[in-house]
KEKOLPA-766795 format. One record per residue (C-alpha): residue number from 1; y negated, z negated, x; residue in one letter. Coordinates in steps of 0.05 Angstrom, whole numbers, plus 5000, padded with zeros to 4 digits. Each point is the difference from the previous one (the first is absolute). Example, Ala and Ser with C-alpha at 12.3 -4.5 7.8 and 13.67 -1.06 7.14 Angstrom:
BEGIN
+-----+-------+------+------+--------+
| num | north |   up | east | residu |
+-----+-------+------+------+--------+
|   1 |  5090 | 4844 | 5246 |      A |
|   2 |  4931 | 5013 | 5027 |      S |
+-----+-------+------+------+--------+
END
This chain:
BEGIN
+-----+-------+------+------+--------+
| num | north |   up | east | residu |
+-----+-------+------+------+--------+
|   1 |  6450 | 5340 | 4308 |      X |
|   2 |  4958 | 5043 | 4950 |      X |
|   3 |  4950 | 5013 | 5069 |      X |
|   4 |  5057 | 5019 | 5042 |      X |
|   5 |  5040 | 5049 | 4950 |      X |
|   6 |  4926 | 5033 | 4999 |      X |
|   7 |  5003 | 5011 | 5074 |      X |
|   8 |  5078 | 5032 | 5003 |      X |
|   9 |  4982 | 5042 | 4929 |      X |
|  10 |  4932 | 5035 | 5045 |      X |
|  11 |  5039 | 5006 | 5072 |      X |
|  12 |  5053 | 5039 | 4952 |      X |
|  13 |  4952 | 5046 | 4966 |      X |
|  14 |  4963 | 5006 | 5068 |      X |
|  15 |  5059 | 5032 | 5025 |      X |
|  16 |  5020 | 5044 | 4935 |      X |
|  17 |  4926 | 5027 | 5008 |      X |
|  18 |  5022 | 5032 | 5059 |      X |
|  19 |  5047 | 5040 | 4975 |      X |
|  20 |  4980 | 5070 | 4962 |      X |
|  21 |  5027 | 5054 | 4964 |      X |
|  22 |  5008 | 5039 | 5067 |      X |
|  23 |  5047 | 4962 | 5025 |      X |
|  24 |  5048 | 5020 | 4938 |      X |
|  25 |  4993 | 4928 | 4970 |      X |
|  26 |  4954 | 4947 | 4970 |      X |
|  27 |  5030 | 4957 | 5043 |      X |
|  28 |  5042 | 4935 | 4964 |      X |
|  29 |  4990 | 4960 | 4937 |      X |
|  30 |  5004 | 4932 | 5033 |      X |
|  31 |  5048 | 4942 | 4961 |      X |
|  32 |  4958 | 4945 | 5005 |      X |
|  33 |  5002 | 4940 | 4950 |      X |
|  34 |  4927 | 4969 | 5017 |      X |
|  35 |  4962 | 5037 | 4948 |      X |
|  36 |  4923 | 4983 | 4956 |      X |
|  37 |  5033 | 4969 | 4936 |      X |
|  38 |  5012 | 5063 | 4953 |      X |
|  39 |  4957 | 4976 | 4948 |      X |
|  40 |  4937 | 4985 | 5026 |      X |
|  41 |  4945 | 5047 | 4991 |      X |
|  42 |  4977 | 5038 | 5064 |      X |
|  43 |  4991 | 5057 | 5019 |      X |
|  44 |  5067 | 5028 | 4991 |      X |
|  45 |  5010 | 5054 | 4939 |      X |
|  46 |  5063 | 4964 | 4969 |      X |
|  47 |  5053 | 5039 | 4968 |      X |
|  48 |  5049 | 4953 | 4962 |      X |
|  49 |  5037 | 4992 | 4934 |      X |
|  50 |  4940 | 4956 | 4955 |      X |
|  51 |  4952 | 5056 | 5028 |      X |
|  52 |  5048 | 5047 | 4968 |      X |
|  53 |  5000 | 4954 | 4930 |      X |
|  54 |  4925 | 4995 | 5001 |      X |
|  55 |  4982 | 5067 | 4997 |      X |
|  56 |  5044 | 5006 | 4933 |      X |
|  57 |  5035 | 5059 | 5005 |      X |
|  58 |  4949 | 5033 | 5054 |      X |
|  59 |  5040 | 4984 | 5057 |      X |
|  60 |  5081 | 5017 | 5004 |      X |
|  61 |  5041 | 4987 | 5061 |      X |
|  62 |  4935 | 4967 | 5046 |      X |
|  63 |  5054 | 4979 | 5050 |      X |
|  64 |  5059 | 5033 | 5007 |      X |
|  65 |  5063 | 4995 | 5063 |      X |
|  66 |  5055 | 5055 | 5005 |      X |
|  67 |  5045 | 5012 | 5055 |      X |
|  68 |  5021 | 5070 | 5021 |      X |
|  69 |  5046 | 5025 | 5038 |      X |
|  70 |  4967 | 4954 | 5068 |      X |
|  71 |  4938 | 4988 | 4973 |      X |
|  72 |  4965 | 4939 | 4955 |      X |
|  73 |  4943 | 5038 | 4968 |      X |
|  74 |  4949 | 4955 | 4971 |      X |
|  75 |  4949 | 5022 | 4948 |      X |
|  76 |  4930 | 4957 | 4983 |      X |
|  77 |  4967 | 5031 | 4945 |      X |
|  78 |  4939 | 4992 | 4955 |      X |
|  79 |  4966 | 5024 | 4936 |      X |
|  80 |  4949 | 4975 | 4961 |      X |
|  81 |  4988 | 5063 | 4952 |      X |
|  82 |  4945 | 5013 | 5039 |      X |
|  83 |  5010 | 5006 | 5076 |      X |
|  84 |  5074 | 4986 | 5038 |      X |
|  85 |  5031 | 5007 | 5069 |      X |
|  86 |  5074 | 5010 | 5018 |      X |
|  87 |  5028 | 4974 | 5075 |      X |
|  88 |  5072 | 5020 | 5019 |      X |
|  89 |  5029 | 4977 | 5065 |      X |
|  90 |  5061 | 5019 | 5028 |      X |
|  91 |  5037 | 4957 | 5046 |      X |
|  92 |  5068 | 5008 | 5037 |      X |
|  93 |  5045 | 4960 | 5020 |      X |
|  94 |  4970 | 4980 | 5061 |      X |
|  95 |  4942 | 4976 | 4960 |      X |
|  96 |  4955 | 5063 | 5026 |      X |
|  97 |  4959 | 5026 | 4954 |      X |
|  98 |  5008 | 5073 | 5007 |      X |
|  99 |  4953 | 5012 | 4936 |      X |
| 100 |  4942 | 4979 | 4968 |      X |
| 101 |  4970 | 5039 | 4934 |      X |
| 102 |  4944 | 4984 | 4968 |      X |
| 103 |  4952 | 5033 | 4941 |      X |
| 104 |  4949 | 4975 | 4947 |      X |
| 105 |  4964 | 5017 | 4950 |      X |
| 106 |  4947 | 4998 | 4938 |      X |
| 107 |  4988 | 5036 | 4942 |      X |
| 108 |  4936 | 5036 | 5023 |      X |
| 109 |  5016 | 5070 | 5013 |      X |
| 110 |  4940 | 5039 | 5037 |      X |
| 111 |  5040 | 5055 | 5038 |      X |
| 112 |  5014 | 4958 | 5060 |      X |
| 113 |  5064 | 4981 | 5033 |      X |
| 114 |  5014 | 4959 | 5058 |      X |
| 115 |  5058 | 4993 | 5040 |      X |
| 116 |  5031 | 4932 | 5018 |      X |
| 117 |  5029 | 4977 | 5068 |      X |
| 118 |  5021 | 4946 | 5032 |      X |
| 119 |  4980 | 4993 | 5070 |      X |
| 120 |  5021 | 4928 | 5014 |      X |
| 121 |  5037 | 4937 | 4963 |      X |
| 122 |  5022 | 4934 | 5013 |      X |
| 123 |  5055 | 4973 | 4956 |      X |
| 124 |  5016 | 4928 | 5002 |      X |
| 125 |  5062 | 4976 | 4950 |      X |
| 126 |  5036 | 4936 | 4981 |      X |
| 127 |  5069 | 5025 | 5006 |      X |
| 128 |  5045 | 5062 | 5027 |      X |
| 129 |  5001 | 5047 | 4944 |      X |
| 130 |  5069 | 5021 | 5008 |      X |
| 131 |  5033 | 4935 | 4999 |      X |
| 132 |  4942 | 4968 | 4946 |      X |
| 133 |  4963 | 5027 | 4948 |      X |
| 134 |  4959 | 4937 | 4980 |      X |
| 135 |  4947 | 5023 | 5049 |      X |
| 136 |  4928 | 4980 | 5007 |      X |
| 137 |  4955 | 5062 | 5043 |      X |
| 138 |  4923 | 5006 | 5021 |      X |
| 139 |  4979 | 5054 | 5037 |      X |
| 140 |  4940 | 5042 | 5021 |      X |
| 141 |  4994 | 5076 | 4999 |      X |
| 142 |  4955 | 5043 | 5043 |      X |
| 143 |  4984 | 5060 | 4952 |      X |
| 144 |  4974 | 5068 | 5018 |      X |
| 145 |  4961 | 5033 | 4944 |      X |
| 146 |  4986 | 5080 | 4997 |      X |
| 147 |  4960 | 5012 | 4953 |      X |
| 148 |  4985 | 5068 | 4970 |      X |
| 149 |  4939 | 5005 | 4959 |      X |
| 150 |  5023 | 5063 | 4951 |      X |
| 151 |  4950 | 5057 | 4978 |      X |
| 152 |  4959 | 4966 | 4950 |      X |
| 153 |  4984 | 4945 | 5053 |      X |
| 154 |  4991 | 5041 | 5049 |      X |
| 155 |  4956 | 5041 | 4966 |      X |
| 156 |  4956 | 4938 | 4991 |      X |
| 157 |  4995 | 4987 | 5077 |      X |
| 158 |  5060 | 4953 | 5013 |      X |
| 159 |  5045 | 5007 | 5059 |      X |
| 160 |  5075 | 4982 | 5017 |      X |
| 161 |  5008 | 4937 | 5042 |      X |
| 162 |  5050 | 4969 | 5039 |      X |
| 163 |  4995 | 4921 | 4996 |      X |
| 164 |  5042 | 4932 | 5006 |      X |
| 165 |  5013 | 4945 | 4966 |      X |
| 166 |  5039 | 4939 | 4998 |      X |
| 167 |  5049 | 4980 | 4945 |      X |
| 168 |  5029 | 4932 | 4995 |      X |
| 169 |  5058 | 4983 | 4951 |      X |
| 170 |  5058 | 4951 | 4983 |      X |
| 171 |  5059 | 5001 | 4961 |      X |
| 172 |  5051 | 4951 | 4974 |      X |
| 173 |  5065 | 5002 | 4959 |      X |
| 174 |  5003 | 4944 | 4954 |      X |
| 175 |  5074 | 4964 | 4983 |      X |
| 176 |  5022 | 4999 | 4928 |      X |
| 177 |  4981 | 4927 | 4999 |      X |
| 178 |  4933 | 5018 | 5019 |      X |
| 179 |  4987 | 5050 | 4958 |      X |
| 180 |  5028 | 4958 | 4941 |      X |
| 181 |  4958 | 4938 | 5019 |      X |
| 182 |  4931 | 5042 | 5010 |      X |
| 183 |  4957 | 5008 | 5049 |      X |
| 184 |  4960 | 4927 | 4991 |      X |
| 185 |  5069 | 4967 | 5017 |      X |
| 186 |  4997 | 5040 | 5055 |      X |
| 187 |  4935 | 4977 | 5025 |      X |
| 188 |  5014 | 4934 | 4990 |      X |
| 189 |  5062 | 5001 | 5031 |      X |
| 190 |  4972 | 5029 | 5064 |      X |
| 191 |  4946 | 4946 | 4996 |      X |
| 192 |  5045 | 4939 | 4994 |      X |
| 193 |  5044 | 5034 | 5064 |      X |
| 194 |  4940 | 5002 | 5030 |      X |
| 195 |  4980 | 4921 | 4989 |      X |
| 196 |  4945 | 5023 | 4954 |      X |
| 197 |  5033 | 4969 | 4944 |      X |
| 198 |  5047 | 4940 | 4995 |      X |
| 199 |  5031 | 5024 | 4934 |      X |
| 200 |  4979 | 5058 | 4943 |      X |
| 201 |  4948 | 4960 | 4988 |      X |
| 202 |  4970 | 4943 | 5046 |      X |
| 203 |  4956 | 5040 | 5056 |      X |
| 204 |  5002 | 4963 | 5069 |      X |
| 205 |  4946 | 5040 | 5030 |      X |
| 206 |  4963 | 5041 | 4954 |      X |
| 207 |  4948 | 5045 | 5016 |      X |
| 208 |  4944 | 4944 | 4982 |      X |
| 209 |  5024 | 4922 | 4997 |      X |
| 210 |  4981 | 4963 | 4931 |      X |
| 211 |  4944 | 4948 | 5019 |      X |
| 212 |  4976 | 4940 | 4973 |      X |
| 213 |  4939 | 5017 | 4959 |      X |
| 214 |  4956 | 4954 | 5031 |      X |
| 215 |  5018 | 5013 | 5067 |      X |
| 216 |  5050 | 4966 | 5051 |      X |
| 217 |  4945 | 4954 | 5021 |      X |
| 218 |  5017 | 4968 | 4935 |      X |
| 219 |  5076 | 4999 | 4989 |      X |
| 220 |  5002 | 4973 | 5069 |      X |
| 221 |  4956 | 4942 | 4974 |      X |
| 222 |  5046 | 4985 | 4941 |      X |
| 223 |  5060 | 5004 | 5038 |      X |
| 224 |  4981 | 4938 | 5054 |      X |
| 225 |  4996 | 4958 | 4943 |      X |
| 226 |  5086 | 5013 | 5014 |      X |
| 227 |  5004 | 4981 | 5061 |      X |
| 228 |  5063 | 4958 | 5016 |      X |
| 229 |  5025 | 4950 | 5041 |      X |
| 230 |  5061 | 5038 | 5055 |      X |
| 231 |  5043 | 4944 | 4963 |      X |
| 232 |  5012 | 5033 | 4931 |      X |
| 233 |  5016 | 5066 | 5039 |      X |
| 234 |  5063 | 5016 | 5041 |      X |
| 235 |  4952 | 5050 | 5049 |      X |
| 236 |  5007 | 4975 | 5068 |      X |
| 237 |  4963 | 5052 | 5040 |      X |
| 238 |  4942 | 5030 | 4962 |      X |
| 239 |  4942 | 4967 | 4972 |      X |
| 240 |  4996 | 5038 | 4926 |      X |
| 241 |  5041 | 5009 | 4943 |      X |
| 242 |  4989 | 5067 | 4959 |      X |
| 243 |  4998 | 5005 | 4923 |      X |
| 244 |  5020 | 5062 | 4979 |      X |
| 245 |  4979 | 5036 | 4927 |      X |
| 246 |  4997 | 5061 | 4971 |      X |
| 247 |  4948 | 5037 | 4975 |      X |
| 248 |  5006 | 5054 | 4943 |      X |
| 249 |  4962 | 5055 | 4982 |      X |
| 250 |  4951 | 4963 | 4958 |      X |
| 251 |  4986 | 4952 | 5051 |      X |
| 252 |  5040 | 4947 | 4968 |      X |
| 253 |  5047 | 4943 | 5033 |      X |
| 254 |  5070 | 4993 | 4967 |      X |
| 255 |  5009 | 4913 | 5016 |      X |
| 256 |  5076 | 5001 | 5001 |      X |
| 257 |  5002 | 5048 | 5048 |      X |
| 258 |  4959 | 4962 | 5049 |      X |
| 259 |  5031 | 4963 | 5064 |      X |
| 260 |  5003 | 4976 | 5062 |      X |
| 261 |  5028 | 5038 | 5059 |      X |
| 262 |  5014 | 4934 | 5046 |      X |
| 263 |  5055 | 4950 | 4974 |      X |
| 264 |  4962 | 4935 | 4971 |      X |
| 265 |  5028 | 4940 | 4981 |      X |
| 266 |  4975 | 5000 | 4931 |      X |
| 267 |  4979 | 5051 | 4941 |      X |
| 268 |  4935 | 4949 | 4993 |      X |
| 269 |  4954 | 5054 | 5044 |      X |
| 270 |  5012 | 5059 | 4972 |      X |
| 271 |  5000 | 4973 | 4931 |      X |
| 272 |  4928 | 4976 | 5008 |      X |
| 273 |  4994 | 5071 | 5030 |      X |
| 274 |  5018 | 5029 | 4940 |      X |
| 275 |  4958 | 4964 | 4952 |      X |
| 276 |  4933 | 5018 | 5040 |      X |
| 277 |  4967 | 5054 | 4957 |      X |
| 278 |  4944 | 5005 | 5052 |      X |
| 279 |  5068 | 5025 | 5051 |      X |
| 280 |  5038 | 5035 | 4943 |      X |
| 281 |  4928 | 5040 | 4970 |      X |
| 282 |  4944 | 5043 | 5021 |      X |
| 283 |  5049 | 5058 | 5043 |      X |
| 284 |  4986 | 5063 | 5009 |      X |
| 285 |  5062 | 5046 | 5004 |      X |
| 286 |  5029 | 5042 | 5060 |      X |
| 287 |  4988 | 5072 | 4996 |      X |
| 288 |  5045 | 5062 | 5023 |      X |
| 289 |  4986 | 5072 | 4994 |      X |
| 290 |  4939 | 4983 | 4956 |      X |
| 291 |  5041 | 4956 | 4951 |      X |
| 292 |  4998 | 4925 | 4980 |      X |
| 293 |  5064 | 4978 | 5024 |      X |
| 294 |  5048 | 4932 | 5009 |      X |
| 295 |  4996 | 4962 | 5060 |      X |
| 296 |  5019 | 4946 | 5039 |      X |
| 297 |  4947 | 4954 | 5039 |      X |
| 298 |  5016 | 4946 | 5053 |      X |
| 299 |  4943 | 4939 | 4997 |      X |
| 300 |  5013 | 4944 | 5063 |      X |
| 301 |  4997 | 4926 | 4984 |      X |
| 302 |  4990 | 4955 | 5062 |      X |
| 303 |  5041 | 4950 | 5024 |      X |
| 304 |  4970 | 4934 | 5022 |      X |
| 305 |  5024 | 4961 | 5053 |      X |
+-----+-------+------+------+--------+
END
């Protein structure tokens, strides 16, 4: 699914880049709800409500909505103290985008001045802006940069240009809940709707599994001193049963939480099972985004016939 949202997001913007200010539009901001997950990093600029709270006073308004008279008008904005940009975008109702601004700027002043425009954009977002304002946007801007060196750099040899460049950015407006919540629960909540996570806490497929310390070679060899006769199971059709633990952050193996995904006809497996320290020691937690983290891990016992 992820693959194929890919494909329809580039055909779109294939087709936006098509379209130029000559034509009296941008062409239109396409409602699309296959979108990167807002939060990862990439190499979209964001421009969201916790960028806003972690600049500390910095930053007012980084996102903002208004609707006038036919228009949404969306503004991204950015300001470290240092160096900021502002994008406006105008859209109608017919989702065209009959304006783009954009400007930036830092705090060395040499004379110079350039002027900003934008040649070309593609604007993907999650909902219709005039029905929704929960949206989720990336885009891409083609910029056109005049720059004028000024007398005091001209004087020193330089000469005014005419470049390109690319900009990519994203926005998103966070719900009350959200916001309230932070953005970690946010993360989180994307990665358990994404199957990352089973629960705030227990990570299904981490970014690195937790291992046995001495290898698999060697949990393997523990575990077919388990192996059971197909009588004490109720599996008909597979030839394994799989013990199931978790594994926390500091590598260690909570006992009562261990068990047995098949249905057995006894508790007597699994409580041996728990009272192995060689199976219940010496793991190695999962990592995700460079942190320790909980985990579960799946070990096979086989099945004798």
């Amino acid at each position: 699914m992820k693959a194929t949202s890919t494909v329809i997001i580039v055909l779109f913007f294939v087709l936006i880049l098509s379209c130029n200010q000559e034509s009296g539009f941008y062409g239109k901001a396409i409602v699309s709800p296959y979108h990167y997950v807002y939060e990862e990093d990439n190499i979209y600029f964001p421009h969201d409500y916790f960028i806003e709270k972690n600049l500390e006073g910095l930053l007012k308004n980084a996102l903002t909505i208004d609707k006038i008279n036919n228009f949404i008008i969306i503004t991204n904005k950015y300001n470290d103290g240092f160096s900021g940009h502002k994008i406006v975008f105008h859209i109608n109702e017919n989702l065209d985008i009959e304006k783009v601004e954009y400007v930036d700027w830092n705090d060395i002043e040499d004379g110079s001045e350039i002027k900003y425009s934008v040649e070309k954009i593609i604007l993907s977002i999650s909902e219709n802006p005039f029905t929704n304002n929960n949206l989720v946007g990336h885009y891409t801007l083609q910029i056109k940069e005049e720059y004028t060196v000024g007398e005091l750099l001209e004087n020193e040899g330089f000469k005014d240009t005419t470049t390109f460049r690319i900009f990519n950015g994203k926005f998103k407006f966070y719900s009350e809940r959200e916001k309230l919540n932070g953005k970690e629960w946010v993360i989180s909540q994307n990665e358990i709707s994404l199957g990352i996570k089973e629960s705030p806490d227990v990570y299904l497929s981490p970014d690195e599994f937790a291992e046995y310390k001495w290898g698999n070679d060697s949990i393997e060899q523990i575990l077919t001193r388990y192996e059971i006769d197909r009588s004490k199971t109720e599996v008909e059709n597979q030839d394994f049963i799989t013990l199931i633990m978790i594994v926390d952050e500091n590598g260690e193996v909570n006992s009562e939480r261990m068990l047995i995904r098949e249905k057995m006809k006894s508790n007597e497996l699994l409580e041996d099972l728990k009272r192995d320290s060689k199976i219940t020691s010496n793991w190695q937690s999962a990592i995700h985004n460079g942190r320790n983290v909980k985990s579960k891990v799946y070990l096979t016992i086989r099945i004798k016939e």
